[in-house]
C-alpha positions in Angstrom: 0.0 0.0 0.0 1.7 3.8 -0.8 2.2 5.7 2.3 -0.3 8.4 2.5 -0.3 12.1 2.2 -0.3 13.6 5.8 -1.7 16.3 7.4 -1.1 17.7 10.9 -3.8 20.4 12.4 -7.1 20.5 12.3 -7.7 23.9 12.2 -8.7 25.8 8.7 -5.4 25.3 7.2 -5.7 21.5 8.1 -9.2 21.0 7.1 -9.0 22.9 3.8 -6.1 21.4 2.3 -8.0 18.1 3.0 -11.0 19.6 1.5 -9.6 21.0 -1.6 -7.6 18.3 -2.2 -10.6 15.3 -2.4 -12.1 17.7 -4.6 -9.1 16.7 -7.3 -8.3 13.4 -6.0 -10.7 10.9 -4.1 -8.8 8.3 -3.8 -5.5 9.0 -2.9 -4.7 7.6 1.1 -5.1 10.9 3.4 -4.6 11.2 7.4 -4.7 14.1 9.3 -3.4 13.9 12.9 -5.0 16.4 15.4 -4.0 17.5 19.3 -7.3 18.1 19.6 -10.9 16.6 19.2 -10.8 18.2 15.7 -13.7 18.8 15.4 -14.5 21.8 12.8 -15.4 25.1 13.9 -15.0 28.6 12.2 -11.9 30.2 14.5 -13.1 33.7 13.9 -16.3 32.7 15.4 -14.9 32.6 18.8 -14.7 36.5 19.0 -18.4 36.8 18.2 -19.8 34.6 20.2 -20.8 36.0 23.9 -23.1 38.7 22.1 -24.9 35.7 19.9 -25.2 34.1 23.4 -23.7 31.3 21.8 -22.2 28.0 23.9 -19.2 26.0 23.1 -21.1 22.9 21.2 -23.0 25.3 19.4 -19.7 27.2 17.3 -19.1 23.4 16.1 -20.6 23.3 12.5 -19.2 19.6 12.2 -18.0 16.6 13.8 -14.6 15.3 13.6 -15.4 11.8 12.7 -18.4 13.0 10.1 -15.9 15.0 8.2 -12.9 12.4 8.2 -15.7 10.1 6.9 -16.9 12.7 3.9 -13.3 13.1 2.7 -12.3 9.8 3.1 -9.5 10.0 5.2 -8.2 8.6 8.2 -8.1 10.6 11.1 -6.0 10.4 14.3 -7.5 13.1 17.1 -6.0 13.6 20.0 -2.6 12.7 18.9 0.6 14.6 19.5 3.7 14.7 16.7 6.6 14.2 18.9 9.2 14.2 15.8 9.6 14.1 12.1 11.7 12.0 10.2 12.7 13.9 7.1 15.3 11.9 5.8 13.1 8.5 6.6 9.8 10.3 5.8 8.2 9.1 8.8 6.5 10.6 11.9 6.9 9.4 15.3 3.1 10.1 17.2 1.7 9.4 20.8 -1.8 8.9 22.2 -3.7 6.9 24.6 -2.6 3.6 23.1 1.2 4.9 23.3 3.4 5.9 20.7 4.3 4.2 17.1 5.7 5.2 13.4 3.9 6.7 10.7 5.1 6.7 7.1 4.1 9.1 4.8 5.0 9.9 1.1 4.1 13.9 1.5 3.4 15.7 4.9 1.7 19.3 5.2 2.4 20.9 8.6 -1.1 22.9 9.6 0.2 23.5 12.9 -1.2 27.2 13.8 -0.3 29.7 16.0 -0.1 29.9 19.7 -0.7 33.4 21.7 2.2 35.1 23.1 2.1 35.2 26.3 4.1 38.1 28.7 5.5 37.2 32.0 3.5 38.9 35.0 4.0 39.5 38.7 1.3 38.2 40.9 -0.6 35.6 43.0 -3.0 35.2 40.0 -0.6 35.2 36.7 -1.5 31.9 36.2 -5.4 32.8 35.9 -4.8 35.2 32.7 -6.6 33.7 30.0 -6.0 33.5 26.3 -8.7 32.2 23.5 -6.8 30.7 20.4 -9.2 27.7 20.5 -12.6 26.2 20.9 -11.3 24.6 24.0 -9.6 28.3 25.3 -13.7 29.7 24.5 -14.9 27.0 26.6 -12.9 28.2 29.8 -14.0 31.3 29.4 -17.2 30.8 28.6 -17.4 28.8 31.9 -15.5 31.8 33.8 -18.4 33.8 32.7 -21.3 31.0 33.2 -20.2 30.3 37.0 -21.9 32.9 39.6 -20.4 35.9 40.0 -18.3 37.0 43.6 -21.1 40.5 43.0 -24.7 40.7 42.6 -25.8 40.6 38.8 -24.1 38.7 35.9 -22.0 41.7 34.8 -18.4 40.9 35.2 -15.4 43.4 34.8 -13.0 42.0 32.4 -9.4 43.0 31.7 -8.5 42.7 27.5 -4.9 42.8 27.4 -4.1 43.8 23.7 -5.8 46.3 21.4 -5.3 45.2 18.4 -7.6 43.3 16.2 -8.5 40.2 18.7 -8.8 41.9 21.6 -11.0 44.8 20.2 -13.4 42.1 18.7 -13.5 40.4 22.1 -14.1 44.0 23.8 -16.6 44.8 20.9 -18.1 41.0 21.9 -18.0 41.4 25.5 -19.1 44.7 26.1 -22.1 43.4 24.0 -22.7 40.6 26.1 -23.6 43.2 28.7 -20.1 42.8 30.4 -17.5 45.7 32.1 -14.8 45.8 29.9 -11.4 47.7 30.0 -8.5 47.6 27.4 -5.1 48.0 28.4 -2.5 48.3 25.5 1.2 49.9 25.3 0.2 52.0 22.1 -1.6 55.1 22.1 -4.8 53.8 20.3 -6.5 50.4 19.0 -5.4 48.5 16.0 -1.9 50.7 15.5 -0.5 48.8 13.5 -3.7 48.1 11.0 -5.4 51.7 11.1 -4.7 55.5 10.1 -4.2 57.5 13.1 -8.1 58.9 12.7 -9.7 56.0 11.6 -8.0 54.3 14.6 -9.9 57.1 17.0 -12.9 56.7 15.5 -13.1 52.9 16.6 -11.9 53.7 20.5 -14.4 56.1 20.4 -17.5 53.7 19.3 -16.0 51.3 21.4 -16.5 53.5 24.4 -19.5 54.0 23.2 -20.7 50.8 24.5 -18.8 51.3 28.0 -15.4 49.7 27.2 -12.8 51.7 29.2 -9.9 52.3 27.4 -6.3 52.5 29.3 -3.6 52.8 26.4 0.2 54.1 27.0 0.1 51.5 29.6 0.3 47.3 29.7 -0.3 45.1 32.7 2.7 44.4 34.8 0.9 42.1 37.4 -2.1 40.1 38.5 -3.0 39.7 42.0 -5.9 37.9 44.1 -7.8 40.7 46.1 -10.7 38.9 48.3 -12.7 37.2 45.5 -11.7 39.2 42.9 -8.6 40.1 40.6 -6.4 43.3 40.8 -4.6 44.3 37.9 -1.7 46.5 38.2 -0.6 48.6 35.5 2.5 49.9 34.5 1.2 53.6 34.8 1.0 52.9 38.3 -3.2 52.2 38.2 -4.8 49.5 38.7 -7.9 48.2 37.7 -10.6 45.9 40.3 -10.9 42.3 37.8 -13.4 39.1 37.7 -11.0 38.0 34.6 -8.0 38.9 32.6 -7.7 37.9 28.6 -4.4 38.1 26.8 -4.8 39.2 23.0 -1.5 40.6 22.6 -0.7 38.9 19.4 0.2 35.1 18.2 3.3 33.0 17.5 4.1 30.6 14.8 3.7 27.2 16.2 7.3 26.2 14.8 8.9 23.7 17.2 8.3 20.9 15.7 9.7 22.3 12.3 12.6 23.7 14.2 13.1 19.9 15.8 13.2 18.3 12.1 16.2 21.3 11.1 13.8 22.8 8.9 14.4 26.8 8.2 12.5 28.5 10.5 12.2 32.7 10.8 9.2 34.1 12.1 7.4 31.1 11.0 8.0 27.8 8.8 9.7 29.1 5.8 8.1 27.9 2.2 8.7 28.9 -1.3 6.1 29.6 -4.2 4.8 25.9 -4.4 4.3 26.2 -0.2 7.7 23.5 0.6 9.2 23.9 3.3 13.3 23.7 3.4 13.1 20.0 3.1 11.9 17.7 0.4 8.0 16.2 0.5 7.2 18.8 3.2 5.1 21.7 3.4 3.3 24.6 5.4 0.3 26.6 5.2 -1.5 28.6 7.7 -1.0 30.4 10.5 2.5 28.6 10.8 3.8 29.2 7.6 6.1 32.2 6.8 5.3 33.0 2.5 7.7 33.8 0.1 4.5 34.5 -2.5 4.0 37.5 0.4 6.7 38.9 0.4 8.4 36.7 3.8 5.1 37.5 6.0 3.3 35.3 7.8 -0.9 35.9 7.3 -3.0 34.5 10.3 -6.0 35.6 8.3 -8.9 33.0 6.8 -8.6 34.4 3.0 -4.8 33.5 2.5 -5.7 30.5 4.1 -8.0 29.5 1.5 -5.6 30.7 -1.1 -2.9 28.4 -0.1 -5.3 25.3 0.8 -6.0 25.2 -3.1 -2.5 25.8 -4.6 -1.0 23.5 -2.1 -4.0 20.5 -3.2 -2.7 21.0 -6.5 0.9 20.7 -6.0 0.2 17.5 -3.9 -1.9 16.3 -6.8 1.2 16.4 -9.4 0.7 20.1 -10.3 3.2 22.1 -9.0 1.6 25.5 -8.4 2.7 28.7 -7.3 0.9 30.4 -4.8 -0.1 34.0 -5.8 -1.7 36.1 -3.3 -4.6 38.6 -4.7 -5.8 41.8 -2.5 -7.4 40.1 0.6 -9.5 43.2 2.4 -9.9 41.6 6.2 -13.4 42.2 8.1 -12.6 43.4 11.2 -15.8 42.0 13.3 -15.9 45.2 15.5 -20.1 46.0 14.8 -19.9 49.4 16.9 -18.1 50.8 13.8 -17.4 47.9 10.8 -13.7 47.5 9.8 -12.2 46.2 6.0 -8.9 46.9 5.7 -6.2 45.3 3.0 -2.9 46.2 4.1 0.3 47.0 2.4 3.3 45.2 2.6 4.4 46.3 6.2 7.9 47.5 3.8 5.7 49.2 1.4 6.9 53.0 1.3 3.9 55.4 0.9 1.1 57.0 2.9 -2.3 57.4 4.3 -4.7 59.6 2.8 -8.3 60.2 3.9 -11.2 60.5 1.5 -13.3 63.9 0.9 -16.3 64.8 2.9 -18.5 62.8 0.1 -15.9 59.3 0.8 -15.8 60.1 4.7 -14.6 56.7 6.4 -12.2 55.6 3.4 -8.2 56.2 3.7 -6.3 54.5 0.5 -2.5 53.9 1.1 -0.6 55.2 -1.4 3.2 54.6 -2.6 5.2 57.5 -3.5 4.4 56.6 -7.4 0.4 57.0 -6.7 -0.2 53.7 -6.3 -3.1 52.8 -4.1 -1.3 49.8 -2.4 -3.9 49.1 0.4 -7.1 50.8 1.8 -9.5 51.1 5.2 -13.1 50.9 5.3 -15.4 51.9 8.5 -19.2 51.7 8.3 -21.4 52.2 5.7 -18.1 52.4 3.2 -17.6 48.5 3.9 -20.0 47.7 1.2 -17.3 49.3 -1.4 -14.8 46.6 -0.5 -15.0 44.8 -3.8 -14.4 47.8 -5.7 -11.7 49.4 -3.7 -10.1 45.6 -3.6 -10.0 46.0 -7.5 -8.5 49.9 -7.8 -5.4 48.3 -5.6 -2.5 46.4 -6.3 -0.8 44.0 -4.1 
């Protein structure tokens, strides 16, 4: 029997590849090897959900074992990857019946991302939450199902991290009816995505719905104080908590790559076709650094789907290169909608705001007057499809 193609994560890079590749090739042997219960669920769902009032079973759109059984693969769930092989092309994996060889004849490493997490003083570090996962939601959706230390359900909740997770979760939270309060180094949310007024325009909306806002500041420890949580800040405040989320950014989950010698930067390094710096490997995902984007990695669902496709083809005997179109990102922030498509972070050039009659629009531009990327609040949203066309990548 041929040793199988083999896939490892179940997240949207995991699942896709699958996907897109039974759709040129039924027959071909196919396992995919998940840490998890992998079953499938939409990731970005997870930053919507409190509002929707919206458990843990109910984000699943899919079991595990239904899907392995649709694309005709074998699936191995809870299952850790301890090594790879790369010169015998095999894969050494444990789980509850202990730990064996796998062969494989092509492996695609779907491994994800992991949030970066900063050391803190305090009792209660250890309590600091972070939501990367269905099973990270489910702790905090328990945090927030258990009874509260105060009267009502309202609980005060620390966001560490303004950018684009943790001003979806505050968006989501604040929603839910909850106290929240962003604390974040930079001077405003989304820094690093947004024009300097655009970026004011969502801390104010956001406000709007009660989130307190403590920027120029980060958290420097976390501290029991009777049944609660005090935060202290580096500013020398401090805010009274029920819990604290970390959504200061995420990290290429690269260990295992790094373990097998392959080339490693800020994620797994793969050319055009999506191999890795060894033979019969590849990446995709939120683990993979792209050459076809210029070295970046892209933790977003669109390249994502990009990549699932090319990479299908290439294992199907047609080496393709991936090329990346202009992918505008829905920030799911509904007190004031976000689409942004963002230059190369390299890309020389500038913001510049619309006129009164395109208020909410700011193209970036290169020196040349090229628009090179673009931000959309509110009612301009629905002109994503035409800005996405008027830029290059």
């Amino acid at each position: 029997m041929n040793d199988p193609i083999i896939i490892i994560g179940a997240g949207l890079a995991g699942w896709s590849t699958a996907r897109a590749l039974r759709k040129q090739d039924g027959d071909t042997a196919l396992v995919l090897i998940a840490a998890d219960s992998a079953d499938v669920y939409a990731k970005p769902s997870l930053s919507n959900a409190f509002a929707l009032r919206r458990a843990p079973a109910q984000l699943i759109s899919a079991s595990a074992a239904s899907t392995a059984q649709t694309l005709n693969l074998t699936l191995y769930a809870t299952t850790h990857v301890e090594a790879i092989d790369v010169a015998g092309k095999t894969l050494r994996v444990r789980d509850a019946q202990g730990t064996r060889s796998i062969a494989y004849r092509a492996l695609v490493l779907a491994t994800g991302a992991a949030p970066i997490r900063v050391p803190l003083d305090g009792d209660a570090a250890g309590q600091v939450l972070s939501v990367n996962s269905l099973d990270d939601f489910a702790v905090l959706h328990a945090r927030l199902a258990a009874p509260a230390p105060l009267a009502g359900a309202a609980r005060d909740i620390v966001i560490m991290g303004a950018g684009l997770i943790g001003c979806e979760f505050a968006n989501d939270l604040a929603l839910a009816g909850h106290r929240v309060h962003v604390v974040d180094p930079q001077a405003r949310p989304l820094a690093a995505l947004l024009p300097e007024s655009a970026s004011a325009q969502l801390q104010d909306a956001l406000a709007a719905l009660g989130v307190a806002w403590h920027v120029g500041a980060s958290v420097r420890s976390v501290d029991t104080a009777a049944q609660r949580l005090r935060v202290g800040l580096s500013d020398g405040g401090a805010i009274d908590a029920d819990i604290v989320v970390s959504a200061i950014g995420l990290r290429a989950n690269v260990a295992l790559a790094q373990a097998a010698q392959l080339e490693c930067a800020r994620g797994i390094v793969v050319d055009a076709t999506l191999q890795t710096s060894a033979p019969n490997i590849y990446a995709l995902g939120d683990c993979a650094q792209y050459a076809s984007a210029g070295a970046r990695t892209l933790p977003y669902v669109m390249p994502i789907m990009h990549a699932a496709k090319a990479l299908a083809s290439t294992l199907c005997g047609n080496s393709t290169a991936l090329a990346f179109p202009v992918m505008p990102v829905a920030i799911k922030t509904p007190a004031l909608p976000i689409v942004a498509a963002l230059a190369h972070p390299d890309q020389a050039g500038q913001w510049q705001a619309g006129l009164a009659a395109d208020a909410g629009l700011w193209r970036f531009v290169d020196p040349a007057g090229v628009q090179r990327g673009f931000v959309l609040l509110g009612k301009q949203t629905a002109r994503r499809t035409e800005l996405a066309s008027a830029t290059q990548a």
